[in-house]
C-alpha positions as CSV (number, residue, x, y, z in Angstrom):
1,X,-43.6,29.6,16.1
2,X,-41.4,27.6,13.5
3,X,-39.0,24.9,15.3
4,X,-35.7,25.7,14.9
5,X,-32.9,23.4,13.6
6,X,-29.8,23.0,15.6
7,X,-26.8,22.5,13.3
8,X,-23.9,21.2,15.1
9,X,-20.9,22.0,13.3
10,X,-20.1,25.6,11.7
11,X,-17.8,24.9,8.3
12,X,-19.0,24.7,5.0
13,X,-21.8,22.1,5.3
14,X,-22.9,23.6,8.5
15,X,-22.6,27.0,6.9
16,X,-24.6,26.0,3.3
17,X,-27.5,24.1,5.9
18,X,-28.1,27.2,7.9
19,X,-28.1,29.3,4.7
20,X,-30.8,27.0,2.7
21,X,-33.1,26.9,5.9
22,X,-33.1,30.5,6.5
23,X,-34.3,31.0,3.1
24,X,-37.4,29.1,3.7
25,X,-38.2,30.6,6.7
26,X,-36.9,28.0,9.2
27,X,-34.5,30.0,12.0
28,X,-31.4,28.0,13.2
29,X,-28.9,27.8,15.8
30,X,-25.5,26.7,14.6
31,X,-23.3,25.1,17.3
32,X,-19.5,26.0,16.7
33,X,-17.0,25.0,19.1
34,X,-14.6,26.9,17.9
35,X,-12.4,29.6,18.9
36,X,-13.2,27.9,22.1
37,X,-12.3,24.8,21.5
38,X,-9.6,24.6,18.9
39,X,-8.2,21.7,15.8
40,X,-4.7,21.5,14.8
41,X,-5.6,22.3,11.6
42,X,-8.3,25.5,12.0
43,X,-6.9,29.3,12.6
44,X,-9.8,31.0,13.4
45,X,-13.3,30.7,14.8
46,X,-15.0,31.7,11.1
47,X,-17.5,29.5,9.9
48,X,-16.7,27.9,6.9
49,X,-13.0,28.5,7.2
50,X,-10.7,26.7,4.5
51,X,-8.1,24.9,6.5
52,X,-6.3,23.2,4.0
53,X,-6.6,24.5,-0.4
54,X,-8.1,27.4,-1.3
55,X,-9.2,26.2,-4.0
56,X,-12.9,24.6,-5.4
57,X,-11.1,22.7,-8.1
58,X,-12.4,23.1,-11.6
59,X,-15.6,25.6,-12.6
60,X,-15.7,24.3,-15.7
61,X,-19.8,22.9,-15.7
62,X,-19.9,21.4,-19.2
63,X,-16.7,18.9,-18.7
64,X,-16.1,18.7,-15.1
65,X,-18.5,17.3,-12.3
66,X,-17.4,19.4,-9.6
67,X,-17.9,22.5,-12.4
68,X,-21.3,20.8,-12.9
69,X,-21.7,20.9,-8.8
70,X,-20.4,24.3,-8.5
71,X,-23.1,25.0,-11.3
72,X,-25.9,23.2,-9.3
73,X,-24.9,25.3,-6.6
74,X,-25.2,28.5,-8.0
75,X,-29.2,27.6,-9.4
76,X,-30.0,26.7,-5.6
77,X,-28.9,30.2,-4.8
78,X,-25.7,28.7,-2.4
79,X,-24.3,30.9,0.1
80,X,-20.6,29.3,-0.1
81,X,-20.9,29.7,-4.1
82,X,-21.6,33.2,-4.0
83,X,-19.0,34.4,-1.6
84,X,-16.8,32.4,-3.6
85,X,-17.4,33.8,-6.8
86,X,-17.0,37.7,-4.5
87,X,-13.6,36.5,-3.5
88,X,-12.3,34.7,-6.7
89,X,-9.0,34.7,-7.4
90,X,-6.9,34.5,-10.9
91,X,-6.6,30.4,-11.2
92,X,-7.5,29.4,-14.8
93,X,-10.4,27.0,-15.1
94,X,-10.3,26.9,-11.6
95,X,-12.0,28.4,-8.8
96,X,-9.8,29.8,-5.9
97,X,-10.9,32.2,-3.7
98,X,-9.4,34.7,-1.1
99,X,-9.8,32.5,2.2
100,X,-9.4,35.0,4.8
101,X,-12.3,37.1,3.5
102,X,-14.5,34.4,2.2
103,X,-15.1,33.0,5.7
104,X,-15.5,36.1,6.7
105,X,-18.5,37.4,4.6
106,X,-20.2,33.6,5.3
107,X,-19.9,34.8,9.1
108,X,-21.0,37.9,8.7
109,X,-24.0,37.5,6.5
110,X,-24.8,34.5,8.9
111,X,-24.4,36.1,12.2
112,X,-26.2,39.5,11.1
113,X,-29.4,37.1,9.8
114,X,-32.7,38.0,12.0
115,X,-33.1,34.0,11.7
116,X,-29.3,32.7,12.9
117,X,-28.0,32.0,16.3
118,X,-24.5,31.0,16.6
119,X,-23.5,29.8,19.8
120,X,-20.1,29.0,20.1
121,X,-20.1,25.6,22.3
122,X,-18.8,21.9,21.9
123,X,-21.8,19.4,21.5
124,X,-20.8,16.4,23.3
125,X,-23.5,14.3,23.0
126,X,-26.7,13.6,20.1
127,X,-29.3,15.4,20.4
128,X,-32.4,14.1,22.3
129,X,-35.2,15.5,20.1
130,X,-35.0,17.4,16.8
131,X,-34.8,19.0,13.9
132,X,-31.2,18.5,13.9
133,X,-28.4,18.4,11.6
134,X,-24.4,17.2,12.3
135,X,-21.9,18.8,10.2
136,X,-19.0,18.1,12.1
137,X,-16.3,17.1,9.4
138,X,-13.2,15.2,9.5
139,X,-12.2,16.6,13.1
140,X,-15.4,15.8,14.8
141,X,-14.6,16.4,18.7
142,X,-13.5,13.1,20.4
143,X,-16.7,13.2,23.0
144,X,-19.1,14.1,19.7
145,X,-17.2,11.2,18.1
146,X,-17.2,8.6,20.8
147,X,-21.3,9.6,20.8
148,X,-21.8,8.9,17.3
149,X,-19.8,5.4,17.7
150,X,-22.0,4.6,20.6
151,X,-25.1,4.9,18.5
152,X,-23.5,4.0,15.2
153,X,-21.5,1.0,16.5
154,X,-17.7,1.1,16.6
155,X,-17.2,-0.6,13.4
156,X,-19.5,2.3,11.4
157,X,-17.3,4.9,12.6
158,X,-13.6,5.3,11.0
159,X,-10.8,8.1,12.7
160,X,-8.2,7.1,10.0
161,X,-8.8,6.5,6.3
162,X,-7.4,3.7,5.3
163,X,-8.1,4.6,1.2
164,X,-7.1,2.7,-1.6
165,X,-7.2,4.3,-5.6
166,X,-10.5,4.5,-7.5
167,X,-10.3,3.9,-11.2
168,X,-12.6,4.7,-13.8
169,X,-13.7,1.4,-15.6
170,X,-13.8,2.5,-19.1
171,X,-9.9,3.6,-18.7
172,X,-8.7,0.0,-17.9
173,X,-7.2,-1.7,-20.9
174,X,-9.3,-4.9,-20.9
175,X,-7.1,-6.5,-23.6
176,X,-4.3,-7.0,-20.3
177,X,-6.8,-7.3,-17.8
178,X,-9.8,-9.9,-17.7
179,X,-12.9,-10.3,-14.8
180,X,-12.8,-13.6,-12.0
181,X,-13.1,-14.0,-8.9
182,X,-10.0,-16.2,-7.3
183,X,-10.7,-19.5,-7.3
184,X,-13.8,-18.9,-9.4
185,X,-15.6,-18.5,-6.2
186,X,-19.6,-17.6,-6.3
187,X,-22.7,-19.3,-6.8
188,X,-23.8,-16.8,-9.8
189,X,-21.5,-15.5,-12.8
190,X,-21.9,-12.0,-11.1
191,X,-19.7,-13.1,-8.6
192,X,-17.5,-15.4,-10.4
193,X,-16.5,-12.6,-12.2
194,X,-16.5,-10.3,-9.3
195,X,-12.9,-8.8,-9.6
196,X,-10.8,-7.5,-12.4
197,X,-7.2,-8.7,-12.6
198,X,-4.0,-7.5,-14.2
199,X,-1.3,-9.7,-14.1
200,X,2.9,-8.9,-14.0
201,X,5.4,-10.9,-14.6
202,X,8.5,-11.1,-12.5
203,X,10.8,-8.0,-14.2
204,X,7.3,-5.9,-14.0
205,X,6.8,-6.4,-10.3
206,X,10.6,-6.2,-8.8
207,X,10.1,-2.7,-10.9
208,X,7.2,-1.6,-9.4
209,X,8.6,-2.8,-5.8
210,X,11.3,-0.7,-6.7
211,X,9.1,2.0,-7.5
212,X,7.0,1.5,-4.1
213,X,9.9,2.2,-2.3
214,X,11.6,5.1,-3.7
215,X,8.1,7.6,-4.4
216,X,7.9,10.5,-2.4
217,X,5.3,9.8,0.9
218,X,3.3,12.1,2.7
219,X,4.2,12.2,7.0
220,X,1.2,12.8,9.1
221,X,0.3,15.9,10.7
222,X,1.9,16.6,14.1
223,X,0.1,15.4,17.2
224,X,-1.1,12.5,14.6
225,X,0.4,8.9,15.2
226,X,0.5,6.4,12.1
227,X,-0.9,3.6,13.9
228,X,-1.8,1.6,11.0
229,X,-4.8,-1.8,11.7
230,X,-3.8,-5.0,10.2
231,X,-6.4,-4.4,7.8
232,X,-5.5,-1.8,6.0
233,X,-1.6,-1.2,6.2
234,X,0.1,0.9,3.7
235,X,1.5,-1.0,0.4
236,X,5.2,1.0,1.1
237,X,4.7,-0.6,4.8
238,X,4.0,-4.2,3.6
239,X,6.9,-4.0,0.7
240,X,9.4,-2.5,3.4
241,X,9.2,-6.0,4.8
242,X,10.3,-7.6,2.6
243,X,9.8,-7.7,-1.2
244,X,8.0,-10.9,-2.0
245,X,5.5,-9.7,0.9
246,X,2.8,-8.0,-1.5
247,X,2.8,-11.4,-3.2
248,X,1.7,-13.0,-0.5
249,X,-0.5,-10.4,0.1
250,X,-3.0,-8.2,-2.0
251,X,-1.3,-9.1,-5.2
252,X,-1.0,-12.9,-4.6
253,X,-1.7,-14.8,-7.8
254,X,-3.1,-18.0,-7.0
255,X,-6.6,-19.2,-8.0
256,X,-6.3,-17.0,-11.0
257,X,-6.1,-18.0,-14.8
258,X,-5.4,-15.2,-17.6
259,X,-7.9,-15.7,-20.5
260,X,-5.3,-13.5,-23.0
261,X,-2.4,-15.9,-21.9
262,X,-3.6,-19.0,-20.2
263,X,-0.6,-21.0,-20.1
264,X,1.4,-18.1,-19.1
265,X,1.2,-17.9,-14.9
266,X,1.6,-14.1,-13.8
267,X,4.1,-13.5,-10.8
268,X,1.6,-11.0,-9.1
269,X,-1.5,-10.2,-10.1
270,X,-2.9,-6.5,-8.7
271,X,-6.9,-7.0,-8.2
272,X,-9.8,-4.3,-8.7
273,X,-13.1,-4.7,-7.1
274,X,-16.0,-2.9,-8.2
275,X,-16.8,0.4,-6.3
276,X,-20.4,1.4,-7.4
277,X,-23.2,-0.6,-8.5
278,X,-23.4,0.9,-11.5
279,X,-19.5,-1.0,-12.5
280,X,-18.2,2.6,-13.6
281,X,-15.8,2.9,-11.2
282,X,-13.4,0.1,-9.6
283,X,-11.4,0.5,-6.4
284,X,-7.7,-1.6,-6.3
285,X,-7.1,-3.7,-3.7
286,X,-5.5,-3.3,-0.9
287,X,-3.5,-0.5,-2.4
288,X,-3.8,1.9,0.6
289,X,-1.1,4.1,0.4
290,X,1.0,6.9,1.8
291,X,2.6,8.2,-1.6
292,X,1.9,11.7,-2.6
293,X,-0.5,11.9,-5.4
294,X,2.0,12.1,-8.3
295,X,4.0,9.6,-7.1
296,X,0.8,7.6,-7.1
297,X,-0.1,8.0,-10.7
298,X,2.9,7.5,-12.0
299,X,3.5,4.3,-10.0
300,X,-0.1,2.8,-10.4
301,X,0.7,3.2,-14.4
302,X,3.3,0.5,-14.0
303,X,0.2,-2.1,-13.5
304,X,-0.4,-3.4,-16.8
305,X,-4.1,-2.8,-17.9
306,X,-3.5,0.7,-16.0
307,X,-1.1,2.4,-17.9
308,X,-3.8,4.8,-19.4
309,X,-5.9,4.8,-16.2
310,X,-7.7,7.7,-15.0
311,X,-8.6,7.9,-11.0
312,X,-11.5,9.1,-9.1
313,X,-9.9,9.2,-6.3
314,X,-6.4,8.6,-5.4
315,X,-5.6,6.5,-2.2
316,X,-4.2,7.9,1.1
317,X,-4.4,7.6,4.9
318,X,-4.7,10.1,7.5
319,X,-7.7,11.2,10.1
320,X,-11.1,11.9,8.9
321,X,-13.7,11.2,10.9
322,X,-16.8,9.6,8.8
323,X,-19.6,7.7,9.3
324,X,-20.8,4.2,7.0
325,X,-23.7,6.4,5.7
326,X,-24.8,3.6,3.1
327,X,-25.8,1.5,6.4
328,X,-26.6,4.2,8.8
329,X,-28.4,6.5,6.5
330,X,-31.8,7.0,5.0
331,X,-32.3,8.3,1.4
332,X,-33.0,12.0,3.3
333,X,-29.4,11.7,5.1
334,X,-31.6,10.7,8.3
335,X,-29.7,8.6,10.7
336,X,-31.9,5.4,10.8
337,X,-32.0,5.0,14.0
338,X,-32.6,8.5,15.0
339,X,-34.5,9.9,12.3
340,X,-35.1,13.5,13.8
341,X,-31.2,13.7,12.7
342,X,-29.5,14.5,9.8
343,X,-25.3,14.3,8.7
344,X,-23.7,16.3,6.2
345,X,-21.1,17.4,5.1
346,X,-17.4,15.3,5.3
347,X,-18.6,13.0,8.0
348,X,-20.9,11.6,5.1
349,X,-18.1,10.2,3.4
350,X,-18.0,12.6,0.7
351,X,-14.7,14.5,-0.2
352,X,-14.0,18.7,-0.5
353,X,-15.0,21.9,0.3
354,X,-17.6,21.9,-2.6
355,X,-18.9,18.1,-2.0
356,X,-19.5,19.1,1.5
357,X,-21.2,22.2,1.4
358,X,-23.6,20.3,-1.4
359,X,-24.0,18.1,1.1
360,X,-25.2,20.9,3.7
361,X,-27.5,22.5,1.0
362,X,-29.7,19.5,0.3
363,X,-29.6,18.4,4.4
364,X,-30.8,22.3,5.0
365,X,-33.3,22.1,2.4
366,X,-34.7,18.3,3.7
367,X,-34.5,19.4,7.0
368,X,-36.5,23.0,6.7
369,X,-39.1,20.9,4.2
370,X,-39.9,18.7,6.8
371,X,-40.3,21.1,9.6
372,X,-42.6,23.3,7.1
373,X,-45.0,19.9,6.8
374,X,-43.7,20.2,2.9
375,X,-42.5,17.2,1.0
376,X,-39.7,17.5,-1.0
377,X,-39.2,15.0,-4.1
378,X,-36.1,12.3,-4.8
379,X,-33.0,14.2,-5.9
380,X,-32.4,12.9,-9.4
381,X,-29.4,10.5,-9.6
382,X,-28.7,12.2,-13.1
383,X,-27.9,15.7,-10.9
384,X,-24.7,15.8,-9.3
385,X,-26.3,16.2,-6.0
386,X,-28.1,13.6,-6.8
387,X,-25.1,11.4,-7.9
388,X,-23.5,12.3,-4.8
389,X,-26.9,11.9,-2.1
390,X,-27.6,8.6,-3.8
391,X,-24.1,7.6,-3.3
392,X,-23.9,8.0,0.4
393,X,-26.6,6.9,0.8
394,X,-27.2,3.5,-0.8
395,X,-25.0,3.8,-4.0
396,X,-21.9,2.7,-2.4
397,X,-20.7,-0.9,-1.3
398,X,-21.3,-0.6,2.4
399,X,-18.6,-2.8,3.3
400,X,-15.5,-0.8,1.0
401,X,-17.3,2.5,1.6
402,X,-15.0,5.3,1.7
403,X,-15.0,8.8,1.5
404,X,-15.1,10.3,-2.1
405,X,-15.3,12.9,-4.8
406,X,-17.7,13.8,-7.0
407,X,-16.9,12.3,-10.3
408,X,-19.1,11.3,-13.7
409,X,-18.4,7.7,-12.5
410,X,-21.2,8.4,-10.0
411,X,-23.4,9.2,-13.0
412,X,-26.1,6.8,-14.5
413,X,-24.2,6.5,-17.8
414,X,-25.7,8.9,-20.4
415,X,-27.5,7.7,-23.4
416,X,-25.9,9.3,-26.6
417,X,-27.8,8.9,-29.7
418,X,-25.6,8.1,-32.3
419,X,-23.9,5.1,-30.5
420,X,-20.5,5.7,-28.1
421,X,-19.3,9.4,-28.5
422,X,-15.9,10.9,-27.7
423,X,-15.1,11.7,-23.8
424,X,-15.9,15.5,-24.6
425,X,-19.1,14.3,-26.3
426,X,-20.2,12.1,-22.8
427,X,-19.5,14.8,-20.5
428,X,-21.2,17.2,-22.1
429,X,-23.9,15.0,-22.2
430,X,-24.0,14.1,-18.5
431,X,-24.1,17.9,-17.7
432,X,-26.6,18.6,-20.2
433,X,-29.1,16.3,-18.9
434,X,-28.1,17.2,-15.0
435,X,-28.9,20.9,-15.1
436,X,-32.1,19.8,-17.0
437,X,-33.1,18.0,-14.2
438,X,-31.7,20.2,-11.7
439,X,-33.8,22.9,-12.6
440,X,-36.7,20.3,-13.0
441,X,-36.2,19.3,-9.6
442,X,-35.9,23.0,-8.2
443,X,-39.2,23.8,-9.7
444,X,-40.9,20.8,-8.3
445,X,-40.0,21.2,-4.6
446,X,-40.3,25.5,-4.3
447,X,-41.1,27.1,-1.9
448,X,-41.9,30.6,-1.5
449,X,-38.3,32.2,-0.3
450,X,-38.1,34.6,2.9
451,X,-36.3,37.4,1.1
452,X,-32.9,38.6,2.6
């Protein structure tokens, strides 16, 4: 008799896992703990209920790369993909969906499967032996949590985000901004050049302090406490201190000289550090923030060099449980140290309803290869599963890893003949060659599907 895979968590990674396994014949057990065991922020006890947006952000799969994921999706034959697309409501280029009624034909096509046992507990501890798979998300149970920690180590475990911006390289306006590390500090040029500056100049920065203070911020959740760790305190927090603070702080300028205006010495100068290893993206420092998103962009375009920048991610803190996966997990989102376990889903560190159900569809394909003896092939970085598995799990800086979105800055960049083409030229490009290898990589690891 096939082993069966435990999957602790039922929401959309969970949900996607269980969904890929049963299609190639490997039965399941999902472990929900809820209704039983309740979050602030879930209503029901559906699997893969949508607690906060209903909405999978853009389908577009030619300029978008969550359109490109929701694409990916679709070609793997994805559970959450198809009931979204049954319960898709009017939303433009965007994919929204009837919540109530989504999670409630995942359940049902789930619980009614000959292969699927739901059994609606609270894990509290890892599991001894295997195949398993935690999809937990950002409200992990304490007890689970406190269990991961133990095995993990405190320090690889984070309950509140503490997330600065992510800005796409090629938007920074290089002819304001220039690469060095302070104090020129680093044994190779690599590292001397480690950090990208842009500099202000006394009227720019008492503007910006001014804007700091006045944007609109987002309060936490009830029942949450904004107990904020030296590390990572919110810029608004540091400037309400006073309003040289942030100069003292993440935007002090010493050890720093401007290559466009060397005898010129900046008041402040905001620093980027590189976020990938692949330089496409760059995170800015120390700019963890509680300013609602359009506040954000509007603000962060007061930092000369930025004015035209376009984020990855915007910055924010609140509770999300997540693992360091570059550090704790393999390249098959094994935990190291216990290998007959897999993560998925949000605890990863990726973001969204669509990056974690992806998430869940490759851990429930790895996971039922394995127990069927099969080997599966490397995800291809060029995919946008692959861009996403490969950043989890190696692709990100271990020591500024935090949770993200998929986005073409995750992308090997594409090779256009012709030399550099226009944005809509590139993207097009990056999805062209992902579903090429998508499909590739599909073919390469089938199996013969159970059919449902």
């Amino acid at each position: 008799m096939t082993k069966a895979i435990h999957i602790i968590g039922g929401g959309m990674a969970g949900s996607e896992a269980a969904w890929q396994a049963i299609n190639l014949g490997v039965p399941v057990v999902i472990h929900e703990m809820r209704p039983h065991v309740g979050t602030f922020a879930h209503q029901t006890g559906n699997l893969a209920e949508m607690v906060c947006s209903n909405s999978f952000r853009s389908d577009d799969d030619e300029q978008n790369a969550v359109g490109l994921l929701h694409w990916e999706m679709r070609a793997a034959g994805g559970l959450i993909m198809e009931m979204a697309d049954r319960h898709r409501l009017p939303a433009g280029g965007a994919l929204a969906v009837d919540r109530e009624p989504f999670a409630q034909s995942v359940t049902d096509r789930l619980r009614t499967h000959p292969l699927v046992t739901v059994v609606e507990d609270e894990v509290t501890a890892l599991p001894n032996d295997g195949p398993a798979i935690i999809a937990t998300g950002p409200l992990t149970s304490g007890a689970l949590a406190e269990a991961i920690a133990q095995e993990a180590g405190q320090d690889s475990l984070a309950f509140f985000d503490a997330i600065a911006p992510i800005v796409h390289a090629d938007s920074i306006d290089m002819s304001k901004a220039w690469m060095q590390s302070r104090y020129d500090k680093g044994e190779t040029e690599e590292e001397r050049t480690a950090y990208l500056n842009c500099p202000m100049d006394r009227d720019t920065y008492e503007a910006f302090i001014d804007a700091l203070l006045a944007a609109d911020k987002t309060e936490f959740h009830e029942g949450e406490t904004a107990k904020y760790f030296d590390g990572c305190l919110p810029i608004e927090v540091m400037a309400e201190r006073g309003r040289e603070t942030l100069r003292h702080g993440p935007m002090k300028p010493v050890g720093l000289t401007n290559p466009h205006q060397p005898d010129v010495k900046a008041h402040a100068v905001v620093q980027l550090r590189r976020d990938n290893k692949l330089g496409t993206l760059f995170n800015i420092v120390g700019f963890q923030t509680k300013m609602k998103y359009g506040a954000q962009t509007e603000v962060f375009r007061m930092i000369p060099g930025l004015e035209n920048a376009r984020f990855a991610r915007l910055g924010g803190i609140h509770r999300n449980t997540f693992i360091n996966s570059p550090t704790l997990l393999d390249h098959e989102m094994r935990l190291r140290s216990k290998p007959h376990i897999r993560f998925a889903g949000q605890i990863t560190g990726v973001e969204g309803y669509v990056e974690s159900a992806a998430m869940g569809l490759l851990a429930g394909r790895l996971a039922a290869a394995e127990v069927l003896g099969h080997s599966l092939p490397p995800v291809p970085q060029e995919t946008a599963m692959g861009a996403l598995i490969h950043h989890i799990t190696g692709g990100a800086e271990a020591k500024t890893f935090q949770p993200m979105n998929v986005n073409f800055g995750l992308f090997p960049p594409v090779d256009l003949k012709g030399g550099r083409k226009n944005r809509k030229a590139r993207y097009k490009g990056y999805t062209d060659r992902a579903k090429t290898a998508w499909q590739d990589w599909l073919s390469s690891g089938e199996e013969h599907p159970v059919t449902n």
